[in-house]
C-alpha positions in Angstrom: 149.4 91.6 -143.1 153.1 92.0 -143.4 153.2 89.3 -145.8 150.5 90.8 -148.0 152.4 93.9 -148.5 155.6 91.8 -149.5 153.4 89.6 -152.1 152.5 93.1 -153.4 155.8 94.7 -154.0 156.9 91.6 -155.7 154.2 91.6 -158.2 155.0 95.1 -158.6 158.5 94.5 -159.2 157.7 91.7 -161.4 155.1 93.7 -163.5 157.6 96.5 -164.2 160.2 94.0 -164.7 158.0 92.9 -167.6 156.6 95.6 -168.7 160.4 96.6 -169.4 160.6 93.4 -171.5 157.5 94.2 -173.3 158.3 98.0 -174.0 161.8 97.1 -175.7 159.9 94.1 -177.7 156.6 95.9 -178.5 155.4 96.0 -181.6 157.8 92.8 -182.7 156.3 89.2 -184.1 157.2 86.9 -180.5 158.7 84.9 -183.5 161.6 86.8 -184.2 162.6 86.3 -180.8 161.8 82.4 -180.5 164.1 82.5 -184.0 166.5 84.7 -182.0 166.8 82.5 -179.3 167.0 79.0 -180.6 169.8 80.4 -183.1 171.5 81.5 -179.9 171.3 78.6 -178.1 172.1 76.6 -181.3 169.0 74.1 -181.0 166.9 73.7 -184.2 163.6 74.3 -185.0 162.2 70.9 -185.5 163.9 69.4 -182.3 162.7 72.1 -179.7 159.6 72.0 -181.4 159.5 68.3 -180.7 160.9 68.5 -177.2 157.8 70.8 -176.0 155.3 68.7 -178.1 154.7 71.3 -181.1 154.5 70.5 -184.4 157.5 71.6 -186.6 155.5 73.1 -189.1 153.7 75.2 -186.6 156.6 76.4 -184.7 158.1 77.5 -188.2 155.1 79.3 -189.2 154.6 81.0 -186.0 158.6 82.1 -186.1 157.8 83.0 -189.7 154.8 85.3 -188.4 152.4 83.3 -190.6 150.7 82.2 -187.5 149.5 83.4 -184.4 150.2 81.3 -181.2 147.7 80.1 -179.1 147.9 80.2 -175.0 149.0 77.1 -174.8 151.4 77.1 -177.2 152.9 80.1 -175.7 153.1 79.0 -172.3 155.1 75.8 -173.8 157.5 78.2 -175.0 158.1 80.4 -172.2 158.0 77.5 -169.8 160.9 76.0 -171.9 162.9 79.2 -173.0 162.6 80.4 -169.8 160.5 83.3 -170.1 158.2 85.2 -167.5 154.9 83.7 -167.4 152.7 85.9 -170.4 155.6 87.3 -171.8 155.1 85.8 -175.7 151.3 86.1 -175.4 151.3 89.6 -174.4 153.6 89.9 -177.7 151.1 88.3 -179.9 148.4 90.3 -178.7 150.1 93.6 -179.5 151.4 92.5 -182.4 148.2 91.3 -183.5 146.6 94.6 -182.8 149.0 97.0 -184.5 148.1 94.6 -187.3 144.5 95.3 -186.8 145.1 98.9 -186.7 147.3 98.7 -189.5 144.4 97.3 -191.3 141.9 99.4 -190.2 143.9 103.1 -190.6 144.6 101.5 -194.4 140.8 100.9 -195.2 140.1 104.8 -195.1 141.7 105.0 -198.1 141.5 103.2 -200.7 143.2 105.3 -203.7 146.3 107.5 -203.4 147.1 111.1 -204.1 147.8 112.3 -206.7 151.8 113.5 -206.0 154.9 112.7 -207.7 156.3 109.0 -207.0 160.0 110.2 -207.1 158.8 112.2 -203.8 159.3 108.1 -202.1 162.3 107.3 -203.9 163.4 104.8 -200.8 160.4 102.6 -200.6 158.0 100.6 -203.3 155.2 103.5 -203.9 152.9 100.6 -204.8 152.9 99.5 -201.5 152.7 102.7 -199.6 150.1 102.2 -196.6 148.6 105.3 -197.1 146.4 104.7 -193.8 149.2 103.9 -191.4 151.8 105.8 -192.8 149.8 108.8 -192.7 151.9 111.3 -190.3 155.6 110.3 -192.3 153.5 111.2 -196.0 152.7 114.2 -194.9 156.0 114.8 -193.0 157.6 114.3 -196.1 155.2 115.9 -198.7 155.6 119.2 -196.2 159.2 119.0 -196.5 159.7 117.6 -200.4 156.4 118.4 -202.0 155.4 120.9 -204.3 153.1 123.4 -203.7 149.9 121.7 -205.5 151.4 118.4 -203.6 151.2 120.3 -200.5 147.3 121.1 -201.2 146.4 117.5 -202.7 148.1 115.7 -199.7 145.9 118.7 -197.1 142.7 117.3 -199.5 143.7 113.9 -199.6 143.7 113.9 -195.6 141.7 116.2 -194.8 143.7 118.9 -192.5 142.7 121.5 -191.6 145.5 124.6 -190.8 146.1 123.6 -187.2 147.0 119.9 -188.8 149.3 121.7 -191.6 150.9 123.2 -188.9 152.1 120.5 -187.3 154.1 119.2 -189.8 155.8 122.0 -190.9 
């Protein structure tokens, strides 16, 4: 029984250990830090990738996020860098889902407002993610904007007054 109970806190200790490695990584390509790594270590792409029996080109694309990384390819990875068990998959699949979110908030709309473009002056308005950006565009049409800005961005999004309230 005793023995149980220590099995237990360990995982527990383990799982917060990892979810603490997750929390600080979340939301990161798991290539960035395989990239990371190897440039720390000094060991190039091609060689690690042949010492764990990876393809170069694959490695490279996955540390280039062009390419998602399968289970098996991840557990060559953390096996090799020394990472906990699920570490890099757990990665990918967040990553992959803000992606999909990112995807799916961005769908809902498919023009733009009609506002003034010098209003984004620090990032390409052509590529504004109108979707997924939605809370910092209103932020800053609420702080910058105009009054007709103000009411194209509340029809544009559809608030209501408790909504325009919380971003003023």
């Amino acid at each position: 029984m005793q023995q149980n109970a220590n099995k237990f806190v360990y995982i527990s200790i383990f799982a917060e250990g990892m979810k603490t490695n997750i929390e600080k990584y979340k939301g990161i390509h798991p290539g960035k830090i395989i990239d990371r790594e190897l440039k720390k270590r000094k060991i190039s792409q091609r060689a690690f990738a042949n010492s764990i029996g990876i393809h170069g080109q694959t490695l490279n694309a996955i540390i280039k996020g062009r390419r998602s990384m399968t289970i098996e390819q991840s557990y060559k990875l953390e096996k090799e860098l020394g990472y906990e068990e699920e570490f890099l998959i757990v990665l990918q699949a967040q990553y992959d889902y803000q992606e999909f979110k990112r995807k799916k908030e961005n769908e809902k709309y498919s023009t733009r407002p009609d506002i003034r473009k010098i209003l984004f002056w620090d990032v390409d308005f052509d590529k504004i993610e109108w979707g997924y950006k939605k809370d910092w565009i209103i932020k800053r049409i609420m702080e910058r904007g105009s009054e007709y800005e103000k009411n194209e961005i509340t029809r544009f999004y559809n608030l209501n007054d408790l909504d325009i309230e919380k971003y003023k």
